[in-house]
Structures are given as structure tokens and as C-alpha cells.
C-alpha positions in Angstrom: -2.2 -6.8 30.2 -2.8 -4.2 27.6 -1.1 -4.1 23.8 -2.0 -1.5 21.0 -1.2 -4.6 18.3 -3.7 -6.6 17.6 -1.3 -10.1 17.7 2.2 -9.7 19.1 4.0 -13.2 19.7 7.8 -13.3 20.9 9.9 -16.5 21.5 7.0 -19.1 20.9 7.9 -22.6 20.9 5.4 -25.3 20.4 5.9 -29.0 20.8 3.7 -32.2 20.3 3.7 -35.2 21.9 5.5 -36.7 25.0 9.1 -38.1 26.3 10.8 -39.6 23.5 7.8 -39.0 21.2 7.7 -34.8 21.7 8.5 -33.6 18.5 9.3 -29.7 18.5 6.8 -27.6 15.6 8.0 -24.0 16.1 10.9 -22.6 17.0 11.4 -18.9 18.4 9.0 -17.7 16.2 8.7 -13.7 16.8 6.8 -11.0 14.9 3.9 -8.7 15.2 1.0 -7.4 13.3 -0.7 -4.1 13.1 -4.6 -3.1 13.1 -6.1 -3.4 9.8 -3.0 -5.0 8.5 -3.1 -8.1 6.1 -0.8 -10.9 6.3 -0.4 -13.4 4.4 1.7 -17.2 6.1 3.4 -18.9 3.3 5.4 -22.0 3.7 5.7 -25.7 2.5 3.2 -28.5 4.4 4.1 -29.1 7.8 6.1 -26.3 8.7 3.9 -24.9 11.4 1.6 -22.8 9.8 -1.7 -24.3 11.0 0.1 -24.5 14.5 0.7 -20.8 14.7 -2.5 -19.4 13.6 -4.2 -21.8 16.0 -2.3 -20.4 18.6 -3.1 -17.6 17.6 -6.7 -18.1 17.5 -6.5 -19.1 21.1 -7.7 -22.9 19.9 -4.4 -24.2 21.6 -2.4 -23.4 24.7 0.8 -21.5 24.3 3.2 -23.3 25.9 6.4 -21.3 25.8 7.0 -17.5 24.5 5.1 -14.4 25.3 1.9 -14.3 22.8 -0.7 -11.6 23.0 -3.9 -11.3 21.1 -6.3 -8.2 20.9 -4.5 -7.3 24.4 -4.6 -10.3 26.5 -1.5 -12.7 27.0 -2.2 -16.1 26.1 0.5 -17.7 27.3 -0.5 -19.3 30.9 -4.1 -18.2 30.0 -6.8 -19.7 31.6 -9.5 -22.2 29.6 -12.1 -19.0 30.8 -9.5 -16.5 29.4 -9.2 -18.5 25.9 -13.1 -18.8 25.7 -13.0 -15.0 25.8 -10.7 -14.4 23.3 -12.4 -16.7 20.8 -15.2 -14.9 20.9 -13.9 -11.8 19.3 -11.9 -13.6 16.3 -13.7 -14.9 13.1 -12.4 -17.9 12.0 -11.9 -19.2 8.7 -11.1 -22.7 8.3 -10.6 -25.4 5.5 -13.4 -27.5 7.4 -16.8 -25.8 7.4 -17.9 -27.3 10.6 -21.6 -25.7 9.5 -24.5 -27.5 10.9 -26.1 -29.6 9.0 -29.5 -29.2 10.2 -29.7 -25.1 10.1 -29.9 -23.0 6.7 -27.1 -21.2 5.6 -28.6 -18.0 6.9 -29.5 -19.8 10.4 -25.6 -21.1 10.7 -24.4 -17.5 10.0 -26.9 -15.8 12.7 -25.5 -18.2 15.4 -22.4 -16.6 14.9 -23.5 -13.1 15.1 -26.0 -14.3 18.3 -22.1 -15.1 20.5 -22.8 -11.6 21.3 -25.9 -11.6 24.2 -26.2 -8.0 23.0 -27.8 -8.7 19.6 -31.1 -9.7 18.9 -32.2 -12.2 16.7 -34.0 -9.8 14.0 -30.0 -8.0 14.1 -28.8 -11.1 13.8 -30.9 -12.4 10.9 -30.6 -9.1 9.0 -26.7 -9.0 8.8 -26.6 -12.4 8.1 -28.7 -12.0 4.8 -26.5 -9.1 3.7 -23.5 -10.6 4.5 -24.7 -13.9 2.8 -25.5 -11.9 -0.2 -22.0 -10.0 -0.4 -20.1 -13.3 -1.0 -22.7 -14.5 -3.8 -25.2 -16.4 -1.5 -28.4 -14.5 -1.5 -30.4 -16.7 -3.8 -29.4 -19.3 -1.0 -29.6 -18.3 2.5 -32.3 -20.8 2.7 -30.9 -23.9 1.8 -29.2 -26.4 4.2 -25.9 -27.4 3.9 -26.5 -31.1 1.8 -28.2 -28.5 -1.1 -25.2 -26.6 -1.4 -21.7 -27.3 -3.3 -18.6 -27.3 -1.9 -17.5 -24.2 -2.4 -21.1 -22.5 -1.7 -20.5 -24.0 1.7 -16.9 -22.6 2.0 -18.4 -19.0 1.3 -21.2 -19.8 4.2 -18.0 -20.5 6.4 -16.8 -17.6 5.8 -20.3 -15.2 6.4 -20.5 -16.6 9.2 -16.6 -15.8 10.3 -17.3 -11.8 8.7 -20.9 -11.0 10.0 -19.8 -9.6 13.4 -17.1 -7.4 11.8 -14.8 -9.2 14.2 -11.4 -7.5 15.6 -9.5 -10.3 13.8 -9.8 -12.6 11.4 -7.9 -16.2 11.0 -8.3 -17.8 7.6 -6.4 -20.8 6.7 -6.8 -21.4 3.0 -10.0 -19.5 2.6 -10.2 -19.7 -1.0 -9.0 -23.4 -1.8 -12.7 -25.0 -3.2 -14.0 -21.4 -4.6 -13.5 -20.6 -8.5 -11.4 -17.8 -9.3 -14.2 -15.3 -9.0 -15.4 -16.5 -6.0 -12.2 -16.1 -4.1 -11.7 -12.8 -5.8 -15.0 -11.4 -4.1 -14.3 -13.3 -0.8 -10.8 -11.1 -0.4 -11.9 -8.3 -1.5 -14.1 -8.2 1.1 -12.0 -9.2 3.7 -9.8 -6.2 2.7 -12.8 -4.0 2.5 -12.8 -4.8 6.2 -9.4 -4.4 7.0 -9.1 -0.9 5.3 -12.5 0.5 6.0 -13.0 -1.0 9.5 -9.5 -1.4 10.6 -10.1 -5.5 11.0 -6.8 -7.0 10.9 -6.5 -10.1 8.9 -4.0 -13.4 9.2 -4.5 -16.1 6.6 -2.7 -18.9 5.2 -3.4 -20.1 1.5 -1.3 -21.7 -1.1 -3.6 -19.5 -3.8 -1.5 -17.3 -5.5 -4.2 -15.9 -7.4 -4.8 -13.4 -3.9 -1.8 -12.6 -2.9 -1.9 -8.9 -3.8 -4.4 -8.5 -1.3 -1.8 -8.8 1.4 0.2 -5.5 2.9 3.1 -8.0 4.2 3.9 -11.9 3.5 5.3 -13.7 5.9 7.4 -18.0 5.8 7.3 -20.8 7.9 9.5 -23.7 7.3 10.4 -26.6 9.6 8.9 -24.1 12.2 10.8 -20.9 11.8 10.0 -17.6 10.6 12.5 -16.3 8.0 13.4 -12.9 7.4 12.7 -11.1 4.3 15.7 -11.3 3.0 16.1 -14.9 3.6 12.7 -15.2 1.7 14.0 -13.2 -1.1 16.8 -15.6 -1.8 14.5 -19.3 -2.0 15.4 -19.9 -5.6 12.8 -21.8 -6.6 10.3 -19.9 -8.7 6.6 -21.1 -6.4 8.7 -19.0 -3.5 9.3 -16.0 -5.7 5.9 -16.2 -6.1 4.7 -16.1 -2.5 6.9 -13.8 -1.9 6.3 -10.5 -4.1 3.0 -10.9 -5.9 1.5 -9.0 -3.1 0.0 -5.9 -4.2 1.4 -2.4 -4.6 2.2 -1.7 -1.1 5.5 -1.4 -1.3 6.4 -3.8 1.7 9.9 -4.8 0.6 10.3 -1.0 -0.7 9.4 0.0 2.8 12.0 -2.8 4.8 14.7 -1.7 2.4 14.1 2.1 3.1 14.8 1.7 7.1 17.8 -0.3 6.7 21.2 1.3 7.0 23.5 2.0 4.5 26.0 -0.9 5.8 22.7 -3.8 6.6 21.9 -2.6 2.9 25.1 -3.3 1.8 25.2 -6.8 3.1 21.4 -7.6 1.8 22.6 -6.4 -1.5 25.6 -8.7 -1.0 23.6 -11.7 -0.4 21.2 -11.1 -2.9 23.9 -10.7 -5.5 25.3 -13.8 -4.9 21.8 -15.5 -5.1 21.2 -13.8 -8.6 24.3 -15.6 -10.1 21.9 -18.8 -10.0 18.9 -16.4 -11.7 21.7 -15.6 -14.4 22.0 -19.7 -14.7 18.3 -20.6 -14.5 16.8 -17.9 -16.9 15.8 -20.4 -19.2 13.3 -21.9 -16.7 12.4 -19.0 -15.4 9.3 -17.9 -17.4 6.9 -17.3 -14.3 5.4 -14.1 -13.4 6.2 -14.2 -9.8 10.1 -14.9 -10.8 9.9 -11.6 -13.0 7.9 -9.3 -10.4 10.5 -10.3 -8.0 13.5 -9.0 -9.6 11.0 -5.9 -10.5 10.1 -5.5 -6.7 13.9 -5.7 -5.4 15.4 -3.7 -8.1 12.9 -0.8 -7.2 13.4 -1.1 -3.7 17.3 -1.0 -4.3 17.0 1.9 -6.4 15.3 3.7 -4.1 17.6 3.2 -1.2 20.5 4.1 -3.3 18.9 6.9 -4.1 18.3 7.5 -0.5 21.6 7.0 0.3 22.9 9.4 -1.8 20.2 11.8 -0.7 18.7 12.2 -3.9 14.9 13.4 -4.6 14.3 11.0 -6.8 15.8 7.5 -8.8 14.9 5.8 -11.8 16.0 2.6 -13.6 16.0 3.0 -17.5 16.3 -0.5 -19.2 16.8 -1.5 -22.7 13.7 -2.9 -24.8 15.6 -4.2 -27.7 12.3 -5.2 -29.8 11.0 -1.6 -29.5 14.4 0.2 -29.6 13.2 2.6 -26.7 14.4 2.8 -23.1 11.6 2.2 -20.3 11.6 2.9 -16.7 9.1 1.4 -14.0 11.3 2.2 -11.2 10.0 5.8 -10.8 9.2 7.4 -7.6 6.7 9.5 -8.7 7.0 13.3 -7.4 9.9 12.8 -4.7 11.3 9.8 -2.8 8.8 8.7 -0.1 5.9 8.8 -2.7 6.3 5.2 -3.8 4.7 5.9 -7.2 4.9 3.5 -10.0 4.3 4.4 -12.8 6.0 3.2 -17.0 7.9 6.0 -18.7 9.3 5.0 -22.8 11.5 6.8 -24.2 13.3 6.1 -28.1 17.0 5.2 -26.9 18.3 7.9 -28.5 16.1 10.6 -27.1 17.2 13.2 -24.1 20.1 12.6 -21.8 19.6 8.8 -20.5 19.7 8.2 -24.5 22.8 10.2 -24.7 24.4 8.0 -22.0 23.0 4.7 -23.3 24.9 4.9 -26.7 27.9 6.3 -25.3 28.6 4.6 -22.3 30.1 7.9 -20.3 28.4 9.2 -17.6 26.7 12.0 -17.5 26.5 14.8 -14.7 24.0 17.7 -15.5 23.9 21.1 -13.3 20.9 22.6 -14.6 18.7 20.2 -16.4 16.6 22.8 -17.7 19.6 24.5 -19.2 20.8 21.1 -21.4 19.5 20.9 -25.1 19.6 16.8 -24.6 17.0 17.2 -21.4 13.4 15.5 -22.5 10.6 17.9 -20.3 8.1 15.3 -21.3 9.0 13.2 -18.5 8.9 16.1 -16.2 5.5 16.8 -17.3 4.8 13.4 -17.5 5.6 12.6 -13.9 4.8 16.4 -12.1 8.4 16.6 -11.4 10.6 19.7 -11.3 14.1 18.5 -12.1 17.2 20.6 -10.9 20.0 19.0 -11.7 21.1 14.7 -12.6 23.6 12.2 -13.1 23.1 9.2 -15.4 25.9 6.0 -15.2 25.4 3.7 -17.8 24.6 0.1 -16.7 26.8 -2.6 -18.0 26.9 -6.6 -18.6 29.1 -9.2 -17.9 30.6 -8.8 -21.5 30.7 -5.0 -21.6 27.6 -4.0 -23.2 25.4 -1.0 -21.8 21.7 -1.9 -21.6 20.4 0.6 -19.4 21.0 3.8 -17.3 20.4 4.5 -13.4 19.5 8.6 -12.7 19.8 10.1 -9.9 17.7 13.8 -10.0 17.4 16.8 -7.6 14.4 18.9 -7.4 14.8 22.6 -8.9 16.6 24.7 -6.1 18.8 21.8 -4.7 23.0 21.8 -5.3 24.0 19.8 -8.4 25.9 16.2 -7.8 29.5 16.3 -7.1 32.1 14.2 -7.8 31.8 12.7 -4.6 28.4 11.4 -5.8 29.6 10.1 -8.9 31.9 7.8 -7.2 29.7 6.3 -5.0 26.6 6.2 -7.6 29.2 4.1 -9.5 30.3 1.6 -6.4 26.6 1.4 -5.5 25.1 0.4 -9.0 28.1 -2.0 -9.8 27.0 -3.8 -6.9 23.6 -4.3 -8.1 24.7 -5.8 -11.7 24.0 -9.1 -11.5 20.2 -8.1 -10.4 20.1 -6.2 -13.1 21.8 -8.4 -15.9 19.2 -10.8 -15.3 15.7 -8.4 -15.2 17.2 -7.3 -18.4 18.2 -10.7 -20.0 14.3 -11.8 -18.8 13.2 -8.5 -21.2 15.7 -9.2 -24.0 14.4 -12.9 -24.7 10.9 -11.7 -24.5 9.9 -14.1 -21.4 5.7 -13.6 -20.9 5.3 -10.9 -18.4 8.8 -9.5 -18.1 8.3 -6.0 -20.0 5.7 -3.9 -17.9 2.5 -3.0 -19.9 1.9 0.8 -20.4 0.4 2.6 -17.5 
């Protein structure tokens, strides 16, 4: 059997044990992953994370489900078939398993030598340069009892990289190196992945990497939630996990194929899960609870924009302590771009100032044609606005503390009223999401206000 995906696994169900004793690990668990993708399995202790990617990895049997690695099914595969499949996936585990009476370049060469077709001086040459990539060239001649912990860790994982392998299973890769160390082991594994087209599967508990990953991914008791279930975990370590992974755009991306009514109903659900953000603001000083409102409210405001067919959305919010209006929720030149970028404005200045002190909302024909328009941003941004409409963003007690735009390039028809009504509906919806970014900014949490770009 054949499959352009690198892993694909549908309806996999693993148990342990026997009779009374058989204990069910995962459940259903369906999802696939692309070449030179990087994903990153997230989940509390004993939810079936280790399970999966050992499955994965061919080191168990798959029992029930369709599972298919680098093109062969595993499921009902012989002990031959596995063997194979082991072969061309680079393991990264906890345990070093090196051996304790080769050097740290000996252990990486065996690796590369799986392959009959390399010779030893092959061998020994990428090992060196690999060993030297993750900081071990001063010590590709030591054994294993000379080196620390995490020296041995990055030995580990030269010998799981030196064959450039199709795949790559880590499961906490980084946990005994220093923040530095871990850094330069990602970064090379994403190297890989983007340069090479080596698709990557780990598991960690580090957030320091996580925005090296394109997608994250949750176990818990042995299911894989959706995004949107994710989204809503309300304590701050899964907001984390969750959307400090990198500028991709993977939750900007979901949102954008949904349609307008699945939207709707993810809005819906989110909502209701930001009434307890509104509650637990006080507590909620973490970075990774602050990115995630960022990351959803840009992904909403893009859709909506979307929706309304729009070339282009932006989220103004109020910076009391600077009196100015910012926006990071900017799509740079048109829609599908997915540029971020920071805009400031003072809150008095152009047409989202305008509608920020009164409150109206504000529909402009020909942008170039109003005295209140500010060009800067056009300039600022290398967008040719048309025409836009501006609805002021209110609180629970009434007060305006930001504006939502919706623009059209230069030649496009202006908003109707038709638009304005359903700009309206649509933003409502999202003030709860909204009331608590913006009451994160106003009390001047650490991280909440974006730095300049």
C-alpha cells in the first residue's frame, strides 16, 4: 500500500493487558500529518502519548484502526515489515540507550551504518558534523560515562538526525538540555523539516519550543481533541500548549476553511468559555493565556472579514497608558497574506479615532476622499484602501475600547447597509473575547500589549 502522507492513522485503538486486566489507552484516535510538517503531542501524563508515537514508530503492533507510515500499513504488519519501517525513522527518546563502550561519534556512525549502502569513512564523516551541529565537536571522542546528562541526550539525538531520516519521533527531546541547548537542537530539527522536507512528531512538556511547531496536537485519557476543544481547556499550562507555536498561522488557517454556520458555533463555544477568562483575569498573568486570546481574536477577525468578503480586517484596541489605539490583527496587503505586523495610532487620529470617541459607526465610500483618513497606515502596510466601515467595540458597561475595520482595496464597491448589519451581529458575538484581551492590556498584565514591530 502506497500513501503520499508521511503518517496517516484512522480509528486506532490500543489496549494493555488481558481479560479483566485489559485496560483500553487510546480511543479512535484519527489524524494525519504532512511531509516536512512539525507537530507537536501535548497532553497530561498517561494519556497515551508515548503509546501513539510508539505506534507510530512501528515499536508496537497496531492492534485495531488503519495506521500507515511512510507508505506501508502497520496494522497486521508483519515483525519483517516493522523491522523495515524502523529503519527509515530516527528516534528520539528520553532514554539514550547509547552504548556504553563506543564514543559518542562511534554510537552516532552505527546509526548512519543501518544503511548497507554507506561506508564507514561516510559514516564517520557525517557523524562528526552532525556531532558538531548540536555542540559536541570538542567531544565526539569521549564515551558515554565522560559526558553529562544532557551531552548524552544531544549524542541521542546525532545519532537519530545523521541519516537525514524520512521521519523523526522525539518524545521529550529537550527535557535534560539547558535552554540553549534545546534551542539549537530544534532549530535543527526544523532546518530539516523545511530544507529537506523531514517530517517531525515529538512530544515535550517544554514550552520554551513550541514555536517551532506548524500544528499542536492533545491527548487526554486517550483521545485526540479537536482544536476547538483545545482552545477552551481553561487552565493557563493548556493555553500555553496550545498557541505558543510560532507564526504559522495554524488556528488562522482552521478558522479560514470553516463555514460561516461551524464558525458561528466555534465562536459560540468559545464565548461562553471566555466568560470564565472575564472571571479569572486576575490569575491570568501568563504569556501563553495572553497569546491565546491574541491568536483567536486574529483568526476571528479574519474570518469575519472573510465572511463579509472584505480585502482586509483589523482589530484597533485601546492602550489607556499611551492614549493611542494599536492593532496587531493586520493582514498585511490582502486577506490570505497572514501578515502580522503592530500599527499605533493617538486615539484621536484618522477615522478609527473618530469612531472610538464617538461611538457611531462609521461607513467611508472613498477613503482617499475623507479629511479624517490617516495614509500613514496605507503606507505603512503597502495597502491601497478603497473604501471602510469602522463599528466601535463596546464593554459590558457601555464603554467603547476599540474599533473593528473592515477595508476594500481601491476599485472594489463601498459597504452597504447590508454589511453594516452583519459587521455589527458578527463583532457583538465576539465581545466577551474581546472584553477580556482588552481588560489583560488595561491592567498592564506582563506580555499583554505587543512590542513594536
Amino acid at each position: 500500500m502506497t500513501d503520499a502522507l508521511p503518517v496517516r492513522f484512522t480509528g486506532v485503538n490500543h489496549y494493555f493487558g488481558e481479560g479483566k486486566l485489559r485496560k483500553q489507552i487510546l480511543f479512535e484516535v484519527s489524524d494525519q500529518i504532512r511531509p516536512g510538517e512539525i507537530v507537536i503531542i501535548t497532553g497530561p501524563s498517561g494519556s497515551g502519548k508515548t503509546t501513539l508515537i510508539t505506534l507510530i514508530g512501528a515499536l508496537r503492533s497496531t492492534q485495531e484502526g488503519s495506521l500507515c507510515v511512510l507508505g506501508r500499513e502497520l496494522c497486521g504488519a508483519s515483525p519483517r515489515e516493522l523491522n523495515e519501517v524502523r529503519k527509515e525513522i530516527g528516534f528520539i527518546f528520553q532514554a539514550h540507550n547509547l552504548l556504553d563502550s563506543l564514543t559518542a561519534c562511534q554510537n552516532v556512525e552505527m546509526s548512519a551504518l543501518i544503511d548497507p549502502r554507506v561506508s564507514r569513512s561516510d559514516a564517520a564523516k557525517w557523524a562528526r558534523t552532525i556531532l558538531e551541529k548540536v555542540g559536541l565537536g570538542h567531544r565526539i571522542s569521549h564515551y558515554p560515562n565522560e559526558l553529562s546528562g544532557g551531552e548524552k541526550q544531544r549524542v541521542a539525538i546525532a545519532r537519530a538526525l545523521v541519516r537525514e531520516p524520512k521521519l523523526i519521533l522525539a518524545d521529550e527531546p529537550t527535557a535534560s538540555l539547558d535552554k540553549k541547548s534545546g534551542r539549537d537542537v530544534v532549530d535543527l530539527m526544523h532546518d530539516l523539516a523545511k530544507d529537506k522536507g523531514v517530517t517531525v512528531l515529538l512530544v515535550t512538556h517544554d514550552n520554551r519550543i513550541l514555536d517551532v511547531a506548524d500544528r499542536i496536537i492533545h491527548l487526554e485519557d486517550g483521545r485526540l481533541s479537536s482544536f476547538a476543544q483545545a482552545v477552551m481547556q481553561s487552565t493557563s499550562q493548556m493555553m500555553r500548549l496550545l498557541v505558543e507555536q510560532s507564526e504559522r498561522g495554524e488556528l488562522t488557517h482552521r478558522v479560514r476553511e470553516m463555514g460561516e454556520e461551524e464558525f458561528r458555533e466555534m465562536l459560540e463555544s468559545v464565548t461562553d468559555e471566555a466568560e470564565e477568562f472575564l472571571r479569572a483575569i486576575d490569575k491570568s498573568n501568563d504569556r501563553g493565556f495572553q497569546v491565546m486570546l491574541e491568536q483567536v481574536l486574529e483568526a476571528f477577525t479574519l474570518k469575519i472579514g472573510q465572511l463579509l468578503g472584505a480585502d482586509k480586517a483589523s482589530l484597533w484596541l485601546f492602550d489607556e497608558a499611551r492614549g493611542e489605539l494599536w492593532s496587531k490583527v493586520l493582514s498585511g496587503e490582502r486577506l490570505d497574506t497572514g501578515e502580522r505586523r503592530t500599527v499605533r495610532v493617538p486615539k484621536s487620529s484618522g477615522i478609527v479615532g473618530r469612531v472610538f470617541e464617538t461611538g457611531d459607526l462609521l461607513n467611508v465610500p472613498d477613503a482617499y476622499a475623507e479629511p479624517l483618513f490617516n495614509r500613514k497606515v496605507d503606507e505603512d502596510t503597502g495597502f491601497h484602501t478603497g473604501s471602510l466601515l469602522a463599528v466601535p467595540l463596546r464593554d459590558h458597561g457601555n464603554r467603547v475600547f476599540g474599533v473593528a475595520e473592515l477595508l476594500h482595496e481601491f476599485g472594489r464597491e463601498p459597504f452597504d447597509e447590508k454589511y453594516e448589519e452583519r459587521f455589527r451581529d458578527l463583532m457583538k458575538s465576539m465581545q466577551v473575547l474581546l472584553e477580556s484581551w482588552w481588560r489583560m492590556a488595561a491592567k498592564g498584565a506582563a506580555g499583554a500589549q505587543p512590542a513594536d514591530d
